[in-house]
C-alpha positions as CSV (number, residue, x, y, z in Angstrom):
1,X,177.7,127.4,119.6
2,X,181.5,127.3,118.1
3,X,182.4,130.3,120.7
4,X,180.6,127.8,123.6
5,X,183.1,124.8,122.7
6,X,186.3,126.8,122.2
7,X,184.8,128.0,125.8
8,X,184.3,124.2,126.9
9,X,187.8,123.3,125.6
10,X,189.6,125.2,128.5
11,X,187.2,124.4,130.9
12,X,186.1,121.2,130.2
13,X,188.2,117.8,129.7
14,X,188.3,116.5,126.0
15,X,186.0,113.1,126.8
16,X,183.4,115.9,128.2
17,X,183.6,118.2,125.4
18,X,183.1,115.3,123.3
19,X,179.8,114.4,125.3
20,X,178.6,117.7,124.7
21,X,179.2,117.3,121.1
22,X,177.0,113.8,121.0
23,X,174.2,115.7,123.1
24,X,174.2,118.6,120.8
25,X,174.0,116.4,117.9
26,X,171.2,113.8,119.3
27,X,169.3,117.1,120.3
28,X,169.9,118.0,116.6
29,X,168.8,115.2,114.9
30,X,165.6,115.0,117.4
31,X,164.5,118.2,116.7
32,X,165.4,117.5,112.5
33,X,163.4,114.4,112.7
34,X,160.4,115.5,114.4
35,X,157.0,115.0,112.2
36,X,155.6,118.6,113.9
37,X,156.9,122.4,113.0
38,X,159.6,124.2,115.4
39,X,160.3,127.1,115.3
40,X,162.3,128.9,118.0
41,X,161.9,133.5,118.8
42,X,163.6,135.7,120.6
43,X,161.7,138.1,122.3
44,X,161.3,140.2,119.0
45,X,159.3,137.4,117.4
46,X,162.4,136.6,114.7
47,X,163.2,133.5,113.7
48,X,166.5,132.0,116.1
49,X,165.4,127.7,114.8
50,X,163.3,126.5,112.4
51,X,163.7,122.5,111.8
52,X,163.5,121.2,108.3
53,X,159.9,120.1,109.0
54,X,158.4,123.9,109.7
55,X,160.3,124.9,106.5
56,X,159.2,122.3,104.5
57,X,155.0,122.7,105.3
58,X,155.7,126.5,104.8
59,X,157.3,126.3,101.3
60,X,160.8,127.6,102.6
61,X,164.5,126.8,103.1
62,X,165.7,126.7,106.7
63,X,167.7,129.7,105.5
64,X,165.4,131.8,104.1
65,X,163.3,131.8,107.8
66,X,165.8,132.2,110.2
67,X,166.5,135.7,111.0
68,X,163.1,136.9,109.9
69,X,160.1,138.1,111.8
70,X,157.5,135.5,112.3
71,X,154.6,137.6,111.0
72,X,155.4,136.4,107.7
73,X,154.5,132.6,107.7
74,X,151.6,133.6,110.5
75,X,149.4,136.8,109.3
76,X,149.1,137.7,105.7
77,X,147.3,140.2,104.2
78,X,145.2,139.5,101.5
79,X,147.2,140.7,99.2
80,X,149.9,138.4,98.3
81,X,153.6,138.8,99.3
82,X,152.3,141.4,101.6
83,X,152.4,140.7,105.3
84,X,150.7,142.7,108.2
85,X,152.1,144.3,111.0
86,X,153.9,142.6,113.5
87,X,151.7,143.5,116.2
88,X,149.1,141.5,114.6
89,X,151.2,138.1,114.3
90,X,149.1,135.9,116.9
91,X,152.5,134.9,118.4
92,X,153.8,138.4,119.7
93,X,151.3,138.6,122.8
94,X,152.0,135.6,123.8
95,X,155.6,136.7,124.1
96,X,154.9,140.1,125.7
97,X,153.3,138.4,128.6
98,X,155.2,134.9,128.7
99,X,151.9,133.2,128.6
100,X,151.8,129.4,127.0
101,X,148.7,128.0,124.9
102,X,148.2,124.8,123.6
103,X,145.9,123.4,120.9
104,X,144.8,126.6,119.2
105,X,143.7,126.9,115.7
106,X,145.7,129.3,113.7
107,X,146.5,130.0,110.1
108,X,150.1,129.6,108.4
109,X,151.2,130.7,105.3
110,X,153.0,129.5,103.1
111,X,156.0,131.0,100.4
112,X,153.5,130.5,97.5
113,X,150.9,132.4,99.1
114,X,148.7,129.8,100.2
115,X,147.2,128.9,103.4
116,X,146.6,125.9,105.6
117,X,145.1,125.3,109.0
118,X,147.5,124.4,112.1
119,X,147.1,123.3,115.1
120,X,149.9,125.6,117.4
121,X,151.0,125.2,121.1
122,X,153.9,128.0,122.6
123,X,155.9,127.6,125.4
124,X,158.1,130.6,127.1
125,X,162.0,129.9,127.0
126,X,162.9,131.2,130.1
127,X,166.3,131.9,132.2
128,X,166.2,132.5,135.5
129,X,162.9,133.1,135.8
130,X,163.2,135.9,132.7
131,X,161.3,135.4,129.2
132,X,164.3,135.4,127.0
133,X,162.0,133.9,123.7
134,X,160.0,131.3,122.7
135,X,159.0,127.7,121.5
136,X,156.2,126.7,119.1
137,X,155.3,123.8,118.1
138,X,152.6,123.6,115.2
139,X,150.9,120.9,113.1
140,X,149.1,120.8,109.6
141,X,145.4,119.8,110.5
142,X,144.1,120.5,107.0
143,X,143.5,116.6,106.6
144,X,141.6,117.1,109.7
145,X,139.6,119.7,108.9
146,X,138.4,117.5,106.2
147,X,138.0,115.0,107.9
148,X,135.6,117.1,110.4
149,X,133.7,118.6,107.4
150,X,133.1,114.9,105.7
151,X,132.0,113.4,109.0
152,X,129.5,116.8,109.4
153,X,128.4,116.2,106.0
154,X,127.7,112.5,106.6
155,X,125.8,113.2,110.0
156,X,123.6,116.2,108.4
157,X,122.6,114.3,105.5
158,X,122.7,111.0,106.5
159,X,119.6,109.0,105.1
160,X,119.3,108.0,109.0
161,X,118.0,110.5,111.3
162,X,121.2,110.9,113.8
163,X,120.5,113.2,116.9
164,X,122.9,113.6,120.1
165,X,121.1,114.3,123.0
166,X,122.0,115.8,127.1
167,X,120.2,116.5,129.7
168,X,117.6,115.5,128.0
169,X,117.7,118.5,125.1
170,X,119.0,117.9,121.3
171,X,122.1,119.2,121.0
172,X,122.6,118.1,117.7
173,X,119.9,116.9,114.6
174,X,120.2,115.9,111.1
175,X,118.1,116.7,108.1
176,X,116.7,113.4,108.1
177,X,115.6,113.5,111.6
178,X,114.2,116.8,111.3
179,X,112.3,115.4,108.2
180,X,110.7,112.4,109.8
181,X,110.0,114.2,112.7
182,X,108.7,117.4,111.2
183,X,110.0,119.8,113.7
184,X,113.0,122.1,112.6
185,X,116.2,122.3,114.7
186,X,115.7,125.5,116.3
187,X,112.6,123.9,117.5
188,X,113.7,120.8,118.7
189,X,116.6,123.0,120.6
190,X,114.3,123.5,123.1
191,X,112.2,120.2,122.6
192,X,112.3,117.9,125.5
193,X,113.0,114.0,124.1
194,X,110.3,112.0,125.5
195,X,107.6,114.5,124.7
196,X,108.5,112.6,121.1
197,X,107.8,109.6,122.3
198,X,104.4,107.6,122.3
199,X,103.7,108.1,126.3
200,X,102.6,104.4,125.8
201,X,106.0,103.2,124.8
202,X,108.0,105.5,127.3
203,X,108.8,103.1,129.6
204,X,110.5,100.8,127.0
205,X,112.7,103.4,125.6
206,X,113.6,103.8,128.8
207,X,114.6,100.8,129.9
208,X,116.9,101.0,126.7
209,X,118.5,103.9,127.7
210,X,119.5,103.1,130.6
211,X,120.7,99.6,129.4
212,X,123.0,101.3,127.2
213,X,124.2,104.0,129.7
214,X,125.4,101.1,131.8
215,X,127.4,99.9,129.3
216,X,125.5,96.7,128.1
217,X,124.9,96.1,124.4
218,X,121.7,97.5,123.4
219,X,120.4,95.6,120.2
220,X,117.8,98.1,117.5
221,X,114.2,98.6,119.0
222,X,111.3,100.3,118.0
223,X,108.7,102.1,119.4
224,X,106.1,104.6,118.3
225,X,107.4,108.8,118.1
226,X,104.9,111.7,118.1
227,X,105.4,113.8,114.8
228,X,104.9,117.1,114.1
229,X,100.8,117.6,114.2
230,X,100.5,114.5,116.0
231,X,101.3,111.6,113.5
232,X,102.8,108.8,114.7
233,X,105.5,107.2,113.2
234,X,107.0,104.0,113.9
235,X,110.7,104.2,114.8
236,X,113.5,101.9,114.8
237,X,116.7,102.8,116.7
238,X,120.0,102.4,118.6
239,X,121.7,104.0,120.7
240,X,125.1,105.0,122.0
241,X,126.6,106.8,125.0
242,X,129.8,109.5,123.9
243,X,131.2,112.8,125.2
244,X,129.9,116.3,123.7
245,X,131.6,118.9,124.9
246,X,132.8,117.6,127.8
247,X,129.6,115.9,129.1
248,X,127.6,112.6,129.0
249,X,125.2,112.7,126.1
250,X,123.3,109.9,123.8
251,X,124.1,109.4,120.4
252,X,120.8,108.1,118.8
253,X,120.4,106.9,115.1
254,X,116.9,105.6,114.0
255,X,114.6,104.9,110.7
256,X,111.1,105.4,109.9
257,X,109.5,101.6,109.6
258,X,106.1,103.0,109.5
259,X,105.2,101.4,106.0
260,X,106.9,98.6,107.1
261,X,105.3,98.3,110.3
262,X,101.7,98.6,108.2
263,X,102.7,95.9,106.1
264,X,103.8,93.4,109.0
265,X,100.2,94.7,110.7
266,X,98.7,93.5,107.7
267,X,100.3,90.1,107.3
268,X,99.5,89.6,111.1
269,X,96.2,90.5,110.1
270,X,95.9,88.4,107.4
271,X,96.9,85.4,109.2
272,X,94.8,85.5,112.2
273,X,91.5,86.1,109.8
274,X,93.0,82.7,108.0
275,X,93.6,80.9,111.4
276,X,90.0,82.3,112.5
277,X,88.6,81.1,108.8
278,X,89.9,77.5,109.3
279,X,88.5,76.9,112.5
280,X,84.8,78.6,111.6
281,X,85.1,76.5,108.1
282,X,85.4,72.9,110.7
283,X,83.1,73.9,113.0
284,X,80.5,75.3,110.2
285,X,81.3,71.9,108.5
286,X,80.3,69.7,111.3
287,X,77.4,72.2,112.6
288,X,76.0,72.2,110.0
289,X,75.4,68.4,109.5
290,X,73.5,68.5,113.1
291,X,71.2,71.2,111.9
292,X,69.9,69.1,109.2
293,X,69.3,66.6,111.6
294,X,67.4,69.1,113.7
295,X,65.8,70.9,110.9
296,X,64.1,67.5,109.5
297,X,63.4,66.0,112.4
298,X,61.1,69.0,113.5
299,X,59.9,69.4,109.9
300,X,58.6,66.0,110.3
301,X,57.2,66.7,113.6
302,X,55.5,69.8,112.5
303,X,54.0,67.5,109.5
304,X,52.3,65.1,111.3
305,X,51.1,67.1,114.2
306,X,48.2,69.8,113.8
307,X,48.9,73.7,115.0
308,X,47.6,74.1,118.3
309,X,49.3,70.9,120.2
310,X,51.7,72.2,122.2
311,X,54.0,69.2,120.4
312,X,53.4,71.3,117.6
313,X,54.4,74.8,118.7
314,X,57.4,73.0,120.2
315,X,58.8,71.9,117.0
316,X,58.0,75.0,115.3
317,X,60.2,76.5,118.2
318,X,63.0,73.9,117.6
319,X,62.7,74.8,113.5
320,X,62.9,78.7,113.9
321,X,66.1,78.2,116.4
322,X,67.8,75.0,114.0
323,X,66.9,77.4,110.8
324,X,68.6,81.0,112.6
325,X,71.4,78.5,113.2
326,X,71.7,77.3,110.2
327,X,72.3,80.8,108.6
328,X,75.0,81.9,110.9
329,X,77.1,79.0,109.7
330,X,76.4,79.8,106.3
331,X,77.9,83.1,107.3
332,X,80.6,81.9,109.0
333,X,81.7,79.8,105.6
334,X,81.2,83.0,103.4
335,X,84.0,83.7,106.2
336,X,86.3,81.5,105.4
337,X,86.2,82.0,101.7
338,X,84.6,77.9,101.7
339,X,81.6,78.2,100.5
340,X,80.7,77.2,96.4
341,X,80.4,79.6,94.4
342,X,78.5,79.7,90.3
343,X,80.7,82.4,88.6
344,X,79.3,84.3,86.0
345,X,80.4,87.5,83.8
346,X,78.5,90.4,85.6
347,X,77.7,93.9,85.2
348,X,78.0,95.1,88.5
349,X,75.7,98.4,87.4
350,X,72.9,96.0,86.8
351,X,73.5,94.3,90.0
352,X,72.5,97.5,91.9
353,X,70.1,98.4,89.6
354,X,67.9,95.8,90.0
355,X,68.4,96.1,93.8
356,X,67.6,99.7,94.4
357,X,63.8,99.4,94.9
358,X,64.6,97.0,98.0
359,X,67.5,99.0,99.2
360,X,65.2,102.2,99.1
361,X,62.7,100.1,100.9
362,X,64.8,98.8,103.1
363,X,67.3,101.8,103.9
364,X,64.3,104.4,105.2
365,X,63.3,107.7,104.0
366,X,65.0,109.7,106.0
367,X,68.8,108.7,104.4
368,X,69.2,109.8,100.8
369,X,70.6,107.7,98.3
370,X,73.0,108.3,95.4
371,X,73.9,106.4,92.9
372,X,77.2,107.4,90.8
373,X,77.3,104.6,88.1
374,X,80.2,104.3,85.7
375,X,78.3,104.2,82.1
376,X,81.2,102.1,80.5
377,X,81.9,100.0,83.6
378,X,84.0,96.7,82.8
379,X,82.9,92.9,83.6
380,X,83.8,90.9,86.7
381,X,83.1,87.4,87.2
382,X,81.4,86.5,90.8
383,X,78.3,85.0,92.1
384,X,75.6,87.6,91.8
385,X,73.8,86.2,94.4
386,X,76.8,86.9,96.5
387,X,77.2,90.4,95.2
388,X,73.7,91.5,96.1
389,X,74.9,90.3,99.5
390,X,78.1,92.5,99.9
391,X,75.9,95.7,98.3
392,X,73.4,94.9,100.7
393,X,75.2,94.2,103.9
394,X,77.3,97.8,102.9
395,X,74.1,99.6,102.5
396,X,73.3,98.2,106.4
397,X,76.4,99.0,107.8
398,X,75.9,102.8,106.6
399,X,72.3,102.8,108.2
400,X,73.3,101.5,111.6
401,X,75.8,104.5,111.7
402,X,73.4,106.9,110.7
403,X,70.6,106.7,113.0
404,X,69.2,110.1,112.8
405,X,69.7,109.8,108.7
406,X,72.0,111.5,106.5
407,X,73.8,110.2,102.6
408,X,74.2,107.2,101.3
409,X,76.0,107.2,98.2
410,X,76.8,104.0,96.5
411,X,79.3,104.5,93.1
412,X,81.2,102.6,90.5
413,X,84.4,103.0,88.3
414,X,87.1,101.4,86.0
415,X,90.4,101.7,88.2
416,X,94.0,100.5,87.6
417,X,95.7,99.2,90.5
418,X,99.6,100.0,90.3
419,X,102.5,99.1,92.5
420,X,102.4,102.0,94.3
421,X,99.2,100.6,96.0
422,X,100.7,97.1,96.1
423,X,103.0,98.7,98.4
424,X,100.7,100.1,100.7
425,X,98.7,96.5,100.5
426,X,100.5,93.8,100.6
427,X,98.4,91.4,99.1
428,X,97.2,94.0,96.2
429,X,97.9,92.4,92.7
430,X,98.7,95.2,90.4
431,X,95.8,95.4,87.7
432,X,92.4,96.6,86.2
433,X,89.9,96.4,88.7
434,X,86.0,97.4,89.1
435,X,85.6,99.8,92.3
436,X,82.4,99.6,94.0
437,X,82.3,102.6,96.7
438,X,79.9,102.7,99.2
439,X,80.0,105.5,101.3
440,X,77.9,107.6,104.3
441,X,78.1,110.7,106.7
442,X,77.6,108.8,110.0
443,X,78.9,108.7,113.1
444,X,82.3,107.1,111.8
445,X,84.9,104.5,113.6
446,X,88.2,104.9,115.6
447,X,91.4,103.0,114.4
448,X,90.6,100.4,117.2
449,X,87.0,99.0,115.4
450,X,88.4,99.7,112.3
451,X,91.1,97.1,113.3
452,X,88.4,94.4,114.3
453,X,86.0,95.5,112.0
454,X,85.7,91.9,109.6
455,X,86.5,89.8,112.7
456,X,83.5,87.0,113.0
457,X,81.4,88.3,115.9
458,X,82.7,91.4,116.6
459,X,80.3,93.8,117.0
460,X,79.8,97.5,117.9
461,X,76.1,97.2,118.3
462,X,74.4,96.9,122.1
463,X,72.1,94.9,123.5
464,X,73.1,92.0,121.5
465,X,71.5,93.3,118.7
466,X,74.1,92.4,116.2
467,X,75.8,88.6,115.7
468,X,79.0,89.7,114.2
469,X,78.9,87.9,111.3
470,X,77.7,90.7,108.6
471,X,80.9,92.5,107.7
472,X,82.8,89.4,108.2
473,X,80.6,87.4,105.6
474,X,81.0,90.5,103.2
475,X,84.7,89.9,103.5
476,X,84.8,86.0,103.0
477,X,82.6,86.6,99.8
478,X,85.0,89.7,98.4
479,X,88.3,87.9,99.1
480,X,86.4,84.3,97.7
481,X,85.9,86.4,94.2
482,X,89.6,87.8,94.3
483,X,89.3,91.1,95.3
484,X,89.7,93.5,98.1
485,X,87.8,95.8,100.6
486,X,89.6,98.5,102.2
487,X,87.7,100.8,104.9
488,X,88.7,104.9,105.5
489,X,87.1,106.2,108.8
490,X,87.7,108.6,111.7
491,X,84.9,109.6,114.0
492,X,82.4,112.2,113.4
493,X,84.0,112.2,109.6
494,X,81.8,109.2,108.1
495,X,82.7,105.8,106.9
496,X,84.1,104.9,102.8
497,X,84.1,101.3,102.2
498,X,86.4,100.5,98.7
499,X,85.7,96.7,97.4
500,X,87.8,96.1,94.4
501,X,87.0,93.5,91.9
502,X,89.0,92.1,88.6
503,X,88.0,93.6,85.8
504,X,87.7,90.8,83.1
505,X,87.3,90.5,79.6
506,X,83.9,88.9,78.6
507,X,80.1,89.2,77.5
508,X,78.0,89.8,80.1
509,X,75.0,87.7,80.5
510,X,71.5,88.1,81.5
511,X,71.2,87.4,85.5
512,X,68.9,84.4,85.7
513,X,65.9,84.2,86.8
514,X,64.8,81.7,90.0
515,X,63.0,78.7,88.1
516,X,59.3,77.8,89.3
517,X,58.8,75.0,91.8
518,X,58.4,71.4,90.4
519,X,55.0,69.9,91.2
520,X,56.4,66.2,90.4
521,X,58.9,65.7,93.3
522,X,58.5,61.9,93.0
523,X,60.4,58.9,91.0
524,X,61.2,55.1,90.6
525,X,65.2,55.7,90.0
526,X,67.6,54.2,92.2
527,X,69.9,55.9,94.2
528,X,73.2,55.7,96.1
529,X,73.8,57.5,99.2
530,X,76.7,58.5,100.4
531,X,77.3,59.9,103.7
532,X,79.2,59.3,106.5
533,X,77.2,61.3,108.9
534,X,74.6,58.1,110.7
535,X,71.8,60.5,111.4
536,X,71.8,62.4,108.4
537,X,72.1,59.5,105.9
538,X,69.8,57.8,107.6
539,X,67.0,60.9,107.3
540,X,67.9,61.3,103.4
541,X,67.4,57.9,102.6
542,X,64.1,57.6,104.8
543,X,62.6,60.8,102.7
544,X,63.7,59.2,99.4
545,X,62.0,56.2,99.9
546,X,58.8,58.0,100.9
547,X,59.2,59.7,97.6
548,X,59.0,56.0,96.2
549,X,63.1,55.7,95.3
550,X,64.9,52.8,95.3
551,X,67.6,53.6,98.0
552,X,71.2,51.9,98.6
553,X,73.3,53.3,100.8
554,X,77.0,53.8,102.0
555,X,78.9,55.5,104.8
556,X,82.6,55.7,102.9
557,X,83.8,55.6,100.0
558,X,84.6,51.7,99.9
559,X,81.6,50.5,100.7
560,X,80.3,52.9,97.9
561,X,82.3,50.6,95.2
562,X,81.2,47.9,96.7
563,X,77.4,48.7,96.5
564,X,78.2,49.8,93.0
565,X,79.6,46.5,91.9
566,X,77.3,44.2,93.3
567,X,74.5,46.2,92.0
568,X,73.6,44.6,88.6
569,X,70.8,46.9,87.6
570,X,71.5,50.5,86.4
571,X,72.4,52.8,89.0
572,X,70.4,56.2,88.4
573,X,72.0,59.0,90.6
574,X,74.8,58.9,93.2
575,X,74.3,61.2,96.1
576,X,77.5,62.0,97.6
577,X,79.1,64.0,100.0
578,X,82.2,65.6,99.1
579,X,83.9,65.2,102.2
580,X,84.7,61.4,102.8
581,X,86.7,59.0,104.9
582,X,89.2,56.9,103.5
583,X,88.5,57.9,100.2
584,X,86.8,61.2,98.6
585,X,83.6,61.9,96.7
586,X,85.2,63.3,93.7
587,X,87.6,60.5,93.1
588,X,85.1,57.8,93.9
589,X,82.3,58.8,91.8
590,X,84.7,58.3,89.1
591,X,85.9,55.1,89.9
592,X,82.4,54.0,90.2
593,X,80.9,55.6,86.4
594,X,83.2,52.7,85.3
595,X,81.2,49.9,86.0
596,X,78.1,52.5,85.5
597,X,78.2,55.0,83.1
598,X,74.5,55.7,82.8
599,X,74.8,57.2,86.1
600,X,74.2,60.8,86.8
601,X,76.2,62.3,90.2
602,X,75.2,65.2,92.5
603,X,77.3,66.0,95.1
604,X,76.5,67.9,98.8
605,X,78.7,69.7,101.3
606,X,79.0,72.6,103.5
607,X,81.8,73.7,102.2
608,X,84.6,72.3,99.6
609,X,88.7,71.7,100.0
610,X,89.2,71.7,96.4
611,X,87.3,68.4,95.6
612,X,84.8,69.4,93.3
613,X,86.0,73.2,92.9
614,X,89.0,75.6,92.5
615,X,89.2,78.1,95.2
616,X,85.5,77.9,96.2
617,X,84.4,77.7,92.2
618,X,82.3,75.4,90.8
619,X,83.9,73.0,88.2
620,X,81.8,73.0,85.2
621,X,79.3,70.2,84.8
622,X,78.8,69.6,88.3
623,X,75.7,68.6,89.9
624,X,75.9,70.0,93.7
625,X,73.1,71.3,96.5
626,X,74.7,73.2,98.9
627,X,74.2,71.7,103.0
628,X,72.2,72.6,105.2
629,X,68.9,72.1,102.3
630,X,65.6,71.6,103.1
631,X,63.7,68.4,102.4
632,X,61.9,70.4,99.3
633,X,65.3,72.1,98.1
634,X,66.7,68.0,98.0
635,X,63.5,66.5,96.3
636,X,63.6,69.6,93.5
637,X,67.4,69.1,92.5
638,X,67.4,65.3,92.6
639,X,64.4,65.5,90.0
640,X,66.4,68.4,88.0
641,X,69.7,66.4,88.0
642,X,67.8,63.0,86.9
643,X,65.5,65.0,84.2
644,X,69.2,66.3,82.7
């Protein structure tokens, strides 16, 4: 360089030597400054500039490079201090054929003996068209490769499956997809995607897609995948468009939702058998006061005309339709968990004891029945009237689907509920529990009857055979006593009904027996009606006061006061109904044992909102007769409930 300015001195003017000079320094200070390695070779691959950069990541002084071959800081042996041939340094064919590369991975080493990773680009110096040396340019990407082998370590196990996709083949797939999905990556490699999806939802997850490939925001959406074996699993994804190698692919990242997609199923469930339940409960409520109407009327009819008169047969027609009636609304209240219960600490062994001789009878010979009774089996507190009922309706259900016969085997157990099932069920209290199993070896159900399966009127029997109402009645009375029924099914595999019921602490009494009929059905006591139903008061204070009663009556509970108060003489028995307008039963027969204490009170209903019981449970000490009743079933409890 000195030689080349003495040169420009007597060539050159002073102001352009001292250009020269500025330019060589600017070049200088460029090439000093730079944040990459430069390093500058003749043709024999030494050293002729190395900037203070490329000696500084290599471990060197400037000095200590320049001059020496560039195998040193670019191919080591293993053996430290010990370099390799000069044939092997990656540099020297690309200076035997004057080629250029740029962005290659190669290893530099360092004075201590240590590596890193850099990212290199050469360039031929030539002169005149001749290779006289070369240029390289390198960086240190160890950062990077980091960087790379943290973002790989985040996409493989990721606790979201993460997939890329083109051309419609997985290039790429994490643990956690491979786990939720079941198939292994060397499968899937092959795998087409929408052979994973649920051909039902296909069209959805396309529309997605294509959303997103044209650039519009595409919010998470889910949509049933086809697992290994066939399972479906609920999804819940978004989507991306990037570059893979050059191409158009999809980045996809998704969760399994399947439990949480059970439990919304379930609350949805849940609240259409409560919407269903509120309306069966009105209309039961108000049927059912119609049906009374019906029921005496033809009673009466049927009473004062003699069997043969077509009048006669008519009524008896009339009496048969009002009474079938009458018990589908009762079933429809089991339904809606309205109906009044009388709790009592049961043993639910002795329940189905004392039913098997009917259930035998009933069931046929040609289905066995086994009974697997836990000896030790803890107390629950239900209506064992209603518990016959749900073992009965059970041992039905298994005969319909086993026409040609087959097992029946009913069992029972101590269980403990834990979270783990509270998780699965969402309305599962964790606790001790009686089990009641009842299970068969018919003809089974698919997922889509099983999902209908305690709906009111949903039936799979033909010909109208079936109302509906059984399973859904069994449900109303399990979820009335606080427990739960769970059904496991698949066709051709059987049917396993679970009913769970808490398992209390308590003595468990003798099942009472029905009491004979009364023979004196008559009496001089006076009583207050209550009704606000014309027709119906009207009828139950006409048969009272054939029964020789003294009768007042009311259609609120305002005017009950009212007849209360201006009646001077004692006042024998109030017959209310629990429902009222402007004021209820409950709160005005209490009002009212003011002014008359001696006064007994029954109350009647179809169904209760609390008044005169807690969750469908008879408060204790309370008088009631269940509507629709019978002429007889009214006479017999007014005379128990005035007899005390």
């Amino acid at each position: 360089m000195e030689s080349e300015l003495r040169k420009a001195k007597s060539t050159y003017t002073l102001k352009q030597v001292e250009e020269l000079q500025r330019l060589r320094r600017q070049q200088e200070l460029i090439l000093n400054s730079t944040w990459e390695g430069i390093i500058a070779l003749d043709l024999a691959g030494n050293h002729t500039f190395v900037n203070p950069t490329a000696a500084r990541m290599l471990g060197y002084e400037v000095g200590e490079l320049l001059g020496r071959h560039s195998h040193l800081v670019w191919h080591h042996s293993k053996a430290h201090g010990t370099p390799a041939s000069e044939e092997e340094c990656p540099v020297s064919a690309a200076l035997r054929k004057g080629e250029a590369y740029h962005g290659r991975k190669e290893i530099f080493w360092r004075k201590d003996g240590t590596s890193f990773p850099a990212e290199c680009s050469f360039a031929p110096l030539l002169e005149n068209g001749e290779v006289k040396g070369g240029v390289v340019n390198f960086k240190d990407v160890s950062g990077q490769s980091e960087a790379e082998e943290l973002c790989r370590n985040l996409m493989s196990w990721s606790p979201v499956g993460i997939y890329i996709l083109a051309d419609k083949k997985f290039k790429f797939v994490n643990h956690r997809f491979q786990n939720i999905i079941g198939y292994n990556e060397k499968e899937l490699s092959n795998f087409n995607f929408w052979n994973l999806v649920h051909p039902e939802d296909r069209e959805a997850v396309r529309a997605n897609t294509l959303k997103m490939l044209r650039g519009k925001t595409c919010i998470p959406y889910k949509y049933r995948a086809i697992a290994k074996g066939g399972k479906i699993k609920w999804i819940m994804e978004t989507v991306a468009k990037i570059q893979f190698m050059g191409k158009r692919a999809t980045l996809g990242s998704f969760i399994d939702i399947t439990e949480q997609q059970q439990l919304e199923d379930q609350l949805r469930h849940t609240q259409k058998m409560e919407a269903v339940g509120r309306l069966a409960r009105g209309v039961a409520h108000d049927f059912n006061n119609m049906l009374m109407v019906v029921r005496w009327y033809s009673d009466s009819i049927i009473n004062k005309t003699k069997a043969g008169n077509p009048i006669h047969g008519h009524a008896e027609g009339i009496l048969q339709a009002a009474t079938r009636a009458i018990a589908l609304t009762n079933q429809l209240l089991a339904f809606s968990r309205k109906q009044v219960m009388e709790l009592q600490v049961l043993d639910l062994n002795v329940v189905i004891k004392d039913m098997e001789p009917m259930l035998r009878s009933l069931i046929g010979e040609d289905i066995a029945i086994a009974m697997v009774l836990e000896p030790e089996l803890g107390a629950i507190k239900a209506d064992s009237a209603q518990m016959g009922q749900v073992i009965m309706n059970l041992a039905i259900n298994a005969q319909v689907a086993m026409p040609r016969g087959g097992n029946l085997t009913i069992e029972t157990k101590n269980v403990y509920l834990n979270a783990g099932n509270a998780n699965k069920h969402m309305e599962v209290v964790p606790g001790n529990y009686v089990l009641l199993v009842v299970s068969d070896n018919g003809i089974g159900m698919d997922a889509e009857t099983r999902s209908h399966l305690f709906e009111p009127f949903f039936t799979t029997k033909k010909d109208e055979k079936g109302t509906g109402l059984g399973m859904s009645t069994l449900y109303g009375i399990v979820k009335q006593s606080g427990g739960y029924i769970w059904v496991d099914s698949e066709p051709g595999q059987g049917t396993t009904f679970k009913v769970y019921f808490p398992r209390i602490e308590g003595t468990v009494k003798p099942l009472r027996e029905r009491r004979a009929p009364k023979k004196v059905l008559q009496g001089l006591e006076t009583i207050l009606v209550v009704e606000d139903e014309d027709m119906l008061r009207d009828l139950i204070c006409e048969t009272l006061r054939m029964q020789r009663y003294k009768v007042l009556e009311a259609r609120d509970g305002s005017e009950a006061l009212r007849a209360g108060e201006q009646h001077e003489k004692p006042l024998d028995l109030l017959l209310s109904d629990v429902m009222l307008p402007k004021m209820g039963g409950r709160e005005m027969s209490e009002r009212l044992s003011r002014s008359h204490p001696e006064m007994r009170v029954m109350f009647m209903s179809g169904y209760t909102e609390n008044a005169i019981a807690h969750h469908g449970v008879l408060d204790p000490g309370i008088n009631f007769i269940h509507k629709p009743f019978t002429v007889i079933e009214l006479m017999r409890k007014v005379r128990e409930v005035l007899a005390g």
